[in-house]
PyMOL Python script that loads the backbone (N, CA, C, O; Angstrom):
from pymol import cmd

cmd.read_pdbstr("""\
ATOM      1  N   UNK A   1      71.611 -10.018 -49.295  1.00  0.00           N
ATOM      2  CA  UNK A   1      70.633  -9.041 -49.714  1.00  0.00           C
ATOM      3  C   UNK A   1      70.702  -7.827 -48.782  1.00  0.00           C
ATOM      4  O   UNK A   1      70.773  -8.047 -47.573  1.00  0.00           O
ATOM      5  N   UNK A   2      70.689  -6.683 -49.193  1.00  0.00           N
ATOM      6  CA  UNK A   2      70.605  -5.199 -48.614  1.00  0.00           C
ATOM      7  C   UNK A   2      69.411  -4.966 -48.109  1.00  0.00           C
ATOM      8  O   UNK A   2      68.451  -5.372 -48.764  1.00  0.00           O
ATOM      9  N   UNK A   3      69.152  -4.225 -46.766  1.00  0.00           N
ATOM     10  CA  UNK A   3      68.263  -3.874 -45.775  1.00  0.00           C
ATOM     11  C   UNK A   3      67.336  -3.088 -46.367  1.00  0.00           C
ATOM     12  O   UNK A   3      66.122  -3.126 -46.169  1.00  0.00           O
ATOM     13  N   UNK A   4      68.370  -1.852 -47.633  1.00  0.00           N
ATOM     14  CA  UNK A   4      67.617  -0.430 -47.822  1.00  0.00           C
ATOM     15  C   UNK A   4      68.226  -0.442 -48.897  1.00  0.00           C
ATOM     16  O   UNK A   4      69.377  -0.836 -49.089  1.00  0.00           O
ATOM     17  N   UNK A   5      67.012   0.262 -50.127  1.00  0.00           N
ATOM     18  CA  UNK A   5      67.406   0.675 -51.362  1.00  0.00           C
ATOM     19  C   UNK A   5      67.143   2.022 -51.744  1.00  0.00           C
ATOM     20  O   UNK A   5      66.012   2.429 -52.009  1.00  0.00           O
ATOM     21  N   UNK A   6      68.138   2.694 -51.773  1.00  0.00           N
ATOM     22  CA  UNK A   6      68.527   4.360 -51.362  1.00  0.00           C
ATOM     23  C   UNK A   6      67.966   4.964 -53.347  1.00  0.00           C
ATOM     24  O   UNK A   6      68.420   4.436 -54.362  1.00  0.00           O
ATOM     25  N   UNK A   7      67.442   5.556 -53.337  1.00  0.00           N
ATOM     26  CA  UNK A   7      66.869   6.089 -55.417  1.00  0.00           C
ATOM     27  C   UNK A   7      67.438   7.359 -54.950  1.00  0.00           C
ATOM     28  O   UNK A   7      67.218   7.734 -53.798  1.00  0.00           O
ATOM     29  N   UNK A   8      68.107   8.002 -55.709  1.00  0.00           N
ATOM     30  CA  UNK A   8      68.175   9.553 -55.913  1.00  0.00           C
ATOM     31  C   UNK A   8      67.367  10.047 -57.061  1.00  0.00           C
ATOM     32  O   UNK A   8      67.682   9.976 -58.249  1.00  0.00           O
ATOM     33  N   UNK A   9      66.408  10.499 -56.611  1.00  0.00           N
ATOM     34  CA  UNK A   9      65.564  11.038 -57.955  1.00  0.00           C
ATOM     35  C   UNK A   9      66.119  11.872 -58.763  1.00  0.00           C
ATOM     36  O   UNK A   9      65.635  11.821 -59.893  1.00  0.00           O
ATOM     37  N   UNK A  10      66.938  12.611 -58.624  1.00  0.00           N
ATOM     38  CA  UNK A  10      67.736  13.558 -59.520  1.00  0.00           C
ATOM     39  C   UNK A  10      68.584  12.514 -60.550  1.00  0.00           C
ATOM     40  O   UNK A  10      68.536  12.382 -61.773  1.00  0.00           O
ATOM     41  N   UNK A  11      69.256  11.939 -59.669  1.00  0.00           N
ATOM     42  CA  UNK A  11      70.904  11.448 -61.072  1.00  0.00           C
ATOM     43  C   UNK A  11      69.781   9.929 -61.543  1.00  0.00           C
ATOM     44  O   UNK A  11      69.849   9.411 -62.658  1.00  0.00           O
ATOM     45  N   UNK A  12      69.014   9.534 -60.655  1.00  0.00           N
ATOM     46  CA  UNK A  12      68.320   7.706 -60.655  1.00  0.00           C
ATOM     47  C   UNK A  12      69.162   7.133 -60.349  1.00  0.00           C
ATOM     48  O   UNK A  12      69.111   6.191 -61.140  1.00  0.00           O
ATOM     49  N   UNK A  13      70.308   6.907 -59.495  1.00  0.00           N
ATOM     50  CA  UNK A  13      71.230   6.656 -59.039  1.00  0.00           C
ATOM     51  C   UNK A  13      70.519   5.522 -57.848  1.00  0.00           C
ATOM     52  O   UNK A  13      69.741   5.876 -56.962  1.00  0.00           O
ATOM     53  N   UNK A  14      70.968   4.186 -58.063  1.00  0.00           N
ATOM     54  CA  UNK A  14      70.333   3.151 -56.793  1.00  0.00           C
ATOM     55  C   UNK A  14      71.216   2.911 -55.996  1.00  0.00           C
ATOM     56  O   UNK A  14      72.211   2.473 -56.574  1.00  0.00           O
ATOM     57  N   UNK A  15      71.334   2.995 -54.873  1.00  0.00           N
ATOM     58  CA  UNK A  15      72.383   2.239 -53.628  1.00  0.00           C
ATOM     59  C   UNK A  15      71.620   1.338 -52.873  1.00  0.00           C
ATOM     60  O   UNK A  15      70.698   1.601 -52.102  1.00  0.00           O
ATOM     61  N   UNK A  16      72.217  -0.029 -53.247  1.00  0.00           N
ATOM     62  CA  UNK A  16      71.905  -0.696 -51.703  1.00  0.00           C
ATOM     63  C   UNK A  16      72.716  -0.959 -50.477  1.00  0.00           C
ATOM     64  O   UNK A  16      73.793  -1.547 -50.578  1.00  0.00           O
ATOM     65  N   UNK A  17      72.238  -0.537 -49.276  1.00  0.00           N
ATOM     66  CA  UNK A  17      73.247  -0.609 -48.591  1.00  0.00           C
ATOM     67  C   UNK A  17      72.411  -1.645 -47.018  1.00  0.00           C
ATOM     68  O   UNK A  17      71.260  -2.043 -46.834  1.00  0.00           O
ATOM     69  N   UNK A  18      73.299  -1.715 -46.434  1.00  0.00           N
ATOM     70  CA  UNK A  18      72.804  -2.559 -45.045  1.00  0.00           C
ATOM     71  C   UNK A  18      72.271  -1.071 -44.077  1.00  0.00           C
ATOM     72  O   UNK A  18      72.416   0.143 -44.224  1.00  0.00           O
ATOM     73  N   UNK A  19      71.415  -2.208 -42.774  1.00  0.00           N
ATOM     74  CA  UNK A  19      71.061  -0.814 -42.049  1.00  0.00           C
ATOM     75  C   UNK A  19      72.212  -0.576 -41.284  1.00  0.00           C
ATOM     76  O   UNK A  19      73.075  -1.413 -41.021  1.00  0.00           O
ATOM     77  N   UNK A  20      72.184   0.959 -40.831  1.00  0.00           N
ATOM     78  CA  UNK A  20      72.908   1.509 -40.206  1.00  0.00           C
ATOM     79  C   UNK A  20      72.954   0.624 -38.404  1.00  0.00           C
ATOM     80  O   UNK A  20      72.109  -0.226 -38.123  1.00  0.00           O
ATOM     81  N   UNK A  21      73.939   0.994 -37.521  1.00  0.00           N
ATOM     82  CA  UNK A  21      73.433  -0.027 -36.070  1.00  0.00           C
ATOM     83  C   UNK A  21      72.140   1.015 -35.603  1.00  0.00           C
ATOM     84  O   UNK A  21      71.226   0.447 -35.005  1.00  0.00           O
ATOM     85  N   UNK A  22      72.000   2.450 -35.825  1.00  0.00           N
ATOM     86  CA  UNK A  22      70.792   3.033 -35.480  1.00  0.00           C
ATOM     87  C   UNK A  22      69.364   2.335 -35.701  1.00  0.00           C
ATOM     88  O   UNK A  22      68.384   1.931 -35.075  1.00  0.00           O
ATOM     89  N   UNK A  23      70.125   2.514 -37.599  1.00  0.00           N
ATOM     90  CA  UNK A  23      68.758   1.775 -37.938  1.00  0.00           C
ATOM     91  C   UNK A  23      68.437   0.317 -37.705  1.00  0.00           C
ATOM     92  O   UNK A  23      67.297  -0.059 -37.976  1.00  0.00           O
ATOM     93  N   UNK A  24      69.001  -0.235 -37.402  1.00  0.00           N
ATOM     94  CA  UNK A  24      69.002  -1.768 -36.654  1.00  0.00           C
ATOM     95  C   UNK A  24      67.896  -1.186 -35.163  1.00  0.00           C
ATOM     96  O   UNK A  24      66.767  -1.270 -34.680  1.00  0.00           O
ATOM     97  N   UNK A  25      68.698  -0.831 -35.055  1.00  0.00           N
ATOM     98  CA  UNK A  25      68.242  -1.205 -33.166  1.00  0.00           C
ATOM     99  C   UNK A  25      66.559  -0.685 -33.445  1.00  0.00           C
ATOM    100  O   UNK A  25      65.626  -1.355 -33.004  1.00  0.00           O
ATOM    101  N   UNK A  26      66.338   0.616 -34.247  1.00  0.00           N
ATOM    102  CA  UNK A  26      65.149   1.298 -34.299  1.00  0.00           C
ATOM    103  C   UNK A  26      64.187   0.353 -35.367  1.00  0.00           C
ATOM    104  O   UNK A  26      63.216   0.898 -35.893  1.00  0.00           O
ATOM    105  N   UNK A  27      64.417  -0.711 -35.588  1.00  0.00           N
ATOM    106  CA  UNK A  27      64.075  -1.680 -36.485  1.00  0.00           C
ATOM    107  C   UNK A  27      63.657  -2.422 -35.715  1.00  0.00           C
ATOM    108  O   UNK A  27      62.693  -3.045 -36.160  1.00  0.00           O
ATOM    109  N   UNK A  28      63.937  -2.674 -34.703  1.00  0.00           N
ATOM    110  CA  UNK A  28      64.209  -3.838 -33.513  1.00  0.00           C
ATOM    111  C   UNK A  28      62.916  -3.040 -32.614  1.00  0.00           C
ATOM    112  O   UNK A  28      61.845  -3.605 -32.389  1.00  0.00           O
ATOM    113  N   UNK A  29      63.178  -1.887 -32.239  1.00  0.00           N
ATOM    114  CA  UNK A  29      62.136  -1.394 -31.772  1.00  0.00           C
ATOM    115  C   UNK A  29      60.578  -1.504 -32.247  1.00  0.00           C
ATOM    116  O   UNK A  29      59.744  -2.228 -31.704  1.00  0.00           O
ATOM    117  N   UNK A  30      60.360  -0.705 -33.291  1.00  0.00           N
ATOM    118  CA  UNK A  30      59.161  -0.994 -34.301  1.00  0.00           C
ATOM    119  C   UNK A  30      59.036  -2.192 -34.350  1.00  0.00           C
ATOM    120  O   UNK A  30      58.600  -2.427 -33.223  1.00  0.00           O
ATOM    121  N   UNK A  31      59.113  -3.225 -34.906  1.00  0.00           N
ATOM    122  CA  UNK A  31      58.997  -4.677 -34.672  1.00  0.00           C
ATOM    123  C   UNK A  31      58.318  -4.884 -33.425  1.00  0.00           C
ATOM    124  O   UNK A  31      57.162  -5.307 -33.385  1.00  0.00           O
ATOM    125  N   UNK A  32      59.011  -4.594 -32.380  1.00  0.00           N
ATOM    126  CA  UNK A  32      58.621  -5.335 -31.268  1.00  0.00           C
ATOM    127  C   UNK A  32      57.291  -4.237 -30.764  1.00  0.00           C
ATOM    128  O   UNK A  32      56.312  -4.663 -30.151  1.00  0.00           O
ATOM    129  N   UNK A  33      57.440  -3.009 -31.086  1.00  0.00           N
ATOM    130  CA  UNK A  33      55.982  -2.350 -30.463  1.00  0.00           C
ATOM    131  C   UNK A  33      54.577  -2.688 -31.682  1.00  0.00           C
ATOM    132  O   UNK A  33      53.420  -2.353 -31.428  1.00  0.00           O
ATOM    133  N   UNK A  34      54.975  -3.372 -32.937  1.00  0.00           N
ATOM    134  CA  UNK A  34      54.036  -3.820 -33.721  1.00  0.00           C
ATOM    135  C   UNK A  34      53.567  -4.785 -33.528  1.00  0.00           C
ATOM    136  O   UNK A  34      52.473  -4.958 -34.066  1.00  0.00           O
ATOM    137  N   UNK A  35      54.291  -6.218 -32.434  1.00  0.00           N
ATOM    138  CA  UNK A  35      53.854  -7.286 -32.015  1.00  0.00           C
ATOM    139  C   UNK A  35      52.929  -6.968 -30.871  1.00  0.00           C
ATOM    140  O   UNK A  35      51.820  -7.501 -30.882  1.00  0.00           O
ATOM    141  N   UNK A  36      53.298  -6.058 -29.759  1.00  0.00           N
ATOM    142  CA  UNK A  36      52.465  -5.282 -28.853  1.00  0.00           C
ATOM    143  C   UNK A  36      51.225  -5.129 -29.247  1.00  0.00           C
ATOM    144  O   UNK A  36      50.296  -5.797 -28.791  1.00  0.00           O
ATOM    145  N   UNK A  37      51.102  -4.207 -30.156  1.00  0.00           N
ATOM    146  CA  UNK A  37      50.035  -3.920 -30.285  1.00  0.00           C
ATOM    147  C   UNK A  37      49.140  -4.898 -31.211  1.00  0.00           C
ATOM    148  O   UNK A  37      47.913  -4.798 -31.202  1.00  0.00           O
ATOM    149  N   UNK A  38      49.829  -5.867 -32.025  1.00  0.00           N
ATOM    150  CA  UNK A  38      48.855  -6.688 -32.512  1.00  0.00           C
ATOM    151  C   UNK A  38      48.584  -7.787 -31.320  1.00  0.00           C
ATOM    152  O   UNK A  38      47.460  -8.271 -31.454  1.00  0.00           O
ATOM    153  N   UNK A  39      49.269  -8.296 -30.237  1.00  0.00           N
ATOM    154  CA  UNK A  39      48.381  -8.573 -28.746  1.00  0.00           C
ATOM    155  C   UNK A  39      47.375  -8.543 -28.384  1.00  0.00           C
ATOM    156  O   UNK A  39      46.505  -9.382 -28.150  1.00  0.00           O
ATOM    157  N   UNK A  40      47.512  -6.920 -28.287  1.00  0.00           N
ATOM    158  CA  UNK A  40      46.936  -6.245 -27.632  1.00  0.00           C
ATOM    159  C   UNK A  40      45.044  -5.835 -28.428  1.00  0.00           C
ATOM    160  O   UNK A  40      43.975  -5.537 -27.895  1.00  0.00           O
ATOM    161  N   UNK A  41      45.436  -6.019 -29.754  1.00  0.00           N
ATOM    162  CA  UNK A  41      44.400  -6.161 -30.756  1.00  0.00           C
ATOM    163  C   UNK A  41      43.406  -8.129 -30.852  1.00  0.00           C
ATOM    164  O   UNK A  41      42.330  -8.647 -31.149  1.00  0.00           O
ATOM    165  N   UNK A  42      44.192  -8.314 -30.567  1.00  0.00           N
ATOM    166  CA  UNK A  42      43.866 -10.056 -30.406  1.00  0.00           C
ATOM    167  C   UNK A  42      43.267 -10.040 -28.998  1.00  0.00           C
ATOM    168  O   UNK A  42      42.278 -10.774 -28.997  1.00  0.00           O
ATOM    169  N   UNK A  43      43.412  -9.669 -28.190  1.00  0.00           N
ATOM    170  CA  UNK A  43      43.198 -10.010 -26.639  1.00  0.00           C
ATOM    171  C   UNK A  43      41.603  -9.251 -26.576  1.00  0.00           C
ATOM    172  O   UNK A  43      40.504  -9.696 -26.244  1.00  0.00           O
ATOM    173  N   UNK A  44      42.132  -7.680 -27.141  1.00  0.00           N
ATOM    174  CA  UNK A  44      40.376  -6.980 -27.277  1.00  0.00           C
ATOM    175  C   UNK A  44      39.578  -7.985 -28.298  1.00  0.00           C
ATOM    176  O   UNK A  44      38.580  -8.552 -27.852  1.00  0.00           O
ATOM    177  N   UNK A  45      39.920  -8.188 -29.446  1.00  0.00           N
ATOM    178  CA  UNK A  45      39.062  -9.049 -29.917  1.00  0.00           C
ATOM    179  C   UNK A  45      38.289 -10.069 -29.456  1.00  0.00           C
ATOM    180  O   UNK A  45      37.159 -10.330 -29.870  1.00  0.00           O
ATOM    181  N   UNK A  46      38.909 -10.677 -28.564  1.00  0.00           N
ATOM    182  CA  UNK A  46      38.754 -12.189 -28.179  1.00  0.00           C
ATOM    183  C   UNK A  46      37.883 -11.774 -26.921  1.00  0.00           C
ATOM    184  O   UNK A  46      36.760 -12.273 -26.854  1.00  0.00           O
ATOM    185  N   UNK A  47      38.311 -10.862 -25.863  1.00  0.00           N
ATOM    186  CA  UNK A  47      37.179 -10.469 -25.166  1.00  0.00           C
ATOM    187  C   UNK A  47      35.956  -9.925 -25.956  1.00  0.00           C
ATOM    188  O   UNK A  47      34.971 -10.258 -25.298  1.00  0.00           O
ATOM    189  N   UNK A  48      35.615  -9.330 -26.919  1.00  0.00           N
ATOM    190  CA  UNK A  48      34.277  -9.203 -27.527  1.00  0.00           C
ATOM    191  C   UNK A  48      33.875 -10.667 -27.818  1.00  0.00           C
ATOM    192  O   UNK A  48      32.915 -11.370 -27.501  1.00  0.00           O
ATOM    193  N   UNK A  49      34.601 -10.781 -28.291  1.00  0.00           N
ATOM    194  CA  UNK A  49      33.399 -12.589 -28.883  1.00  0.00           C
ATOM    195  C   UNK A  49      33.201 -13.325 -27.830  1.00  0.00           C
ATOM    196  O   UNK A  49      32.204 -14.044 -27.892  1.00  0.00           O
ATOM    197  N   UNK A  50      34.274 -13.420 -26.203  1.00  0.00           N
ATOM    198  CA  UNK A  50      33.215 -13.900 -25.475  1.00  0.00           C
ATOM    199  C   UNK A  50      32.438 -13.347 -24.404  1.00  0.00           C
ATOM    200  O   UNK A  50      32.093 -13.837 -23.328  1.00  0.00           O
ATOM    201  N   UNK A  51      32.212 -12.106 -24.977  1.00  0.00           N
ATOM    202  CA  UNK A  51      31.148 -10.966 -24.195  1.00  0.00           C
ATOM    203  C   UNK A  51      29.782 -11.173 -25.300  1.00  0.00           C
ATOM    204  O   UNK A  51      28.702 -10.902 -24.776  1.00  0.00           O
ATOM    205  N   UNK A  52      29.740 -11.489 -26.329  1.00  0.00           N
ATOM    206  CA  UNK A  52      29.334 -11.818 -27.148  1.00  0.00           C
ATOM    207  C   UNK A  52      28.477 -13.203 -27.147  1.00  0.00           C
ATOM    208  O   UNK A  52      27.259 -13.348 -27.250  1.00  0.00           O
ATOM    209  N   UNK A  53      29.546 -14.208 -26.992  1.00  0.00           N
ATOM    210  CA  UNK A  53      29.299 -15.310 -26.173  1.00  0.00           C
ATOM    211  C   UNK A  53      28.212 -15.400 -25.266  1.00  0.00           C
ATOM    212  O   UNK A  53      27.073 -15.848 -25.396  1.00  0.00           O
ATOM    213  N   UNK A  54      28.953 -14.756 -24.102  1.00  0.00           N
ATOM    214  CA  UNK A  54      27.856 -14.743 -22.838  1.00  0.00           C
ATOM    215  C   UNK A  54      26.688 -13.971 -22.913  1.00  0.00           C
ATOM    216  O   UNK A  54      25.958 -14.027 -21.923  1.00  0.00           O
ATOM    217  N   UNK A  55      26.237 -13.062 -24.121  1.00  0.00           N
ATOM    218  CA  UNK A  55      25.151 -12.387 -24.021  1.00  0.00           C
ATOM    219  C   UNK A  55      24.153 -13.711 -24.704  1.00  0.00           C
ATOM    220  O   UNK A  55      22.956 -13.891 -24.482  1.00  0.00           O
ATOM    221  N   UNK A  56      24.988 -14.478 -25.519  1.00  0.00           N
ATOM    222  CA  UNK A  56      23.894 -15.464 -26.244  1.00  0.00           C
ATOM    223  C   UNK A  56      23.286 -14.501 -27.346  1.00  0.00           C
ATOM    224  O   UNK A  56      22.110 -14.141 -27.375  1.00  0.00           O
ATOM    225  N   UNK A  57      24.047 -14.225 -28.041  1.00  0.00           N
ATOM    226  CA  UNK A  57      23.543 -13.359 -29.494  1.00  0.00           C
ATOM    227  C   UNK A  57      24.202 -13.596 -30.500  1.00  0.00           C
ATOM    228  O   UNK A  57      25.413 -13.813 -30.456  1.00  0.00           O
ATOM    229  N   UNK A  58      23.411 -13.593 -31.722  1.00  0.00           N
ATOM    230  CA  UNK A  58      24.315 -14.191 -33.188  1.00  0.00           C
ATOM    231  C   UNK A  58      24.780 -12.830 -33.795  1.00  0.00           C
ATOM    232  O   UNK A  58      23.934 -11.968 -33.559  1.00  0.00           O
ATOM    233  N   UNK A  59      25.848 -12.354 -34.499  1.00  0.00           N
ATOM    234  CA  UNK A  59      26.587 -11.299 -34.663  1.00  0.00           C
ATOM    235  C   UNK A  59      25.217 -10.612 -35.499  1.00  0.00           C
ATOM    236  O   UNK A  59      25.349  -9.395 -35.629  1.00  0.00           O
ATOM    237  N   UNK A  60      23.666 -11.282 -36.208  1.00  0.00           N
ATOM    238  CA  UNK A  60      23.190 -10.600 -36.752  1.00  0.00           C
ATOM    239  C   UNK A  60      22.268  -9.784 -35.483  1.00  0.00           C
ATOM    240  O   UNK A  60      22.042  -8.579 -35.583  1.00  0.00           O
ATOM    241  N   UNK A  61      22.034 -10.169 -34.918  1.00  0.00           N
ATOM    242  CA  UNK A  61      20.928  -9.733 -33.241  1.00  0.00           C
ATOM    243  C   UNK A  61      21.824  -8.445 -32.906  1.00  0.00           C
ATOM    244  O   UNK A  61      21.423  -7.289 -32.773  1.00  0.00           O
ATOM    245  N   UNK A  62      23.260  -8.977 -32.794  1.00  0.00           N
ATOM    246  CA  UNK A  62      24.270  -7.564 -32.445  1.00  0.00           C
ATOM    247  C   UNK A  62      24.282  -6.289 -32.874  1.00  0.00           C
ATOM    248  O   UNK A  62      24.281  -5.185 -32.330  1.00  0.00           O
ATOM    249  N   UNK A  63      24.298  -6.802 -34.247  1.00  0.00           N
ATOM    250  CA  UNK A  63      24.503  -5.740 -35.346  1.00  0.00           C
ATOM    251  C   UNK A  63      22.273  -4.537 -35.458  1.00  0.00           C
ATOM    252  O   UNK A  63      21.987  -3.346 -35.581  1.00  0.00           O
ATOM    253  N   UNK A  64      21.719  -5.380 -35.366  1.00  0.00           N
ATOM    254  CA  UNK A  64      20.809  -4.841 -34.856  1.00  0.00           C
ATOM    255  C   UNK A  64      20.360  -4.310 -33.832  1.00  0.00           C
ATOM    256  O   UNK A  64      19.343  -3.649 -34.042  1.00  0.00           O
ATOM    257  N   UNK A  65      20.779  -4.336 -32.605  1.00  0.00           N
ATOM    258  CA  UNK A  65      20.916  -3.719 -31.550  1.00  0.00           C
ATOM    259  C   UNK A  65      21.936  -2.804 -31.711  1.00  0.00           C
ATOM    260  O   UNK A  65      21.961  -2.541 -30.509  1.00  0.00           O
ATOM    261  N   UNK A  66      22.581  -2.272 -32.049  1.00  0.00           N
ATOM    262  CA  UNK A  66      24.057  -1.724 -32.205  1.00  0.00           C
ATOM    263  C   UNK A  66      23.607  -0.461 -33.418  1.00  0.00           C
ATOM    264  O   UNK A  66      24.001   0.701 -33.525  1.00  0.00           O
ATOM    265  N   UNK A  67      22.936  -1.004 -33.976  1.00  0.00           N
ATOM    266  CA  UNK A  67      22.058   0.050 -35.190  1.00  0.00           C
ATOM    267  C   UNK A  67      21.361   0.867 -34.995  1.00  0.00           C
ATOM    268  O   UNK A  67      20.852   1.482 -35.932  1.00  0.00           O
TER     269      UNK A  67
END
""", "prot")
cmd.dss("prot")
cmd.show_as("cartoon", "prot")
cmd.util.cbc("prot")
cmd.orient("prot")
């Protein structure tokens, strides 16, 4: 199976072709700064719920204070 499916809107002409080694490596990149930041999204999360935790409040008490 092909990486990329190339449309020419003019002729509708389809190419599939593999990625380029650019587009590899820059594939490789994105990937890995999208795992980063979903981390990095998990880790903040997880510190709120047990800041959350330690206040001893139910997300509805929160959401009212927060209002």
């Amino acid at each position: 199976m092909a990486d990329k499916l190339e449309l020419d809107a003019q002729t509708g002409i389809a190419v599939e072709r593999d990625f380029t080694p650019e587009e590899l490596e820059q594939r490789k990149q994105d990937l890995a700064k999208q795992a980063e930041i979903a981390a990095a999204i998990a880790a903040q999360n997880k510190l709120k719920e047990e800041t959350i935790a330690k206040l001893g409040l139910t997300i509805e008490e929160l959401k009212a204070l927060l209002s």
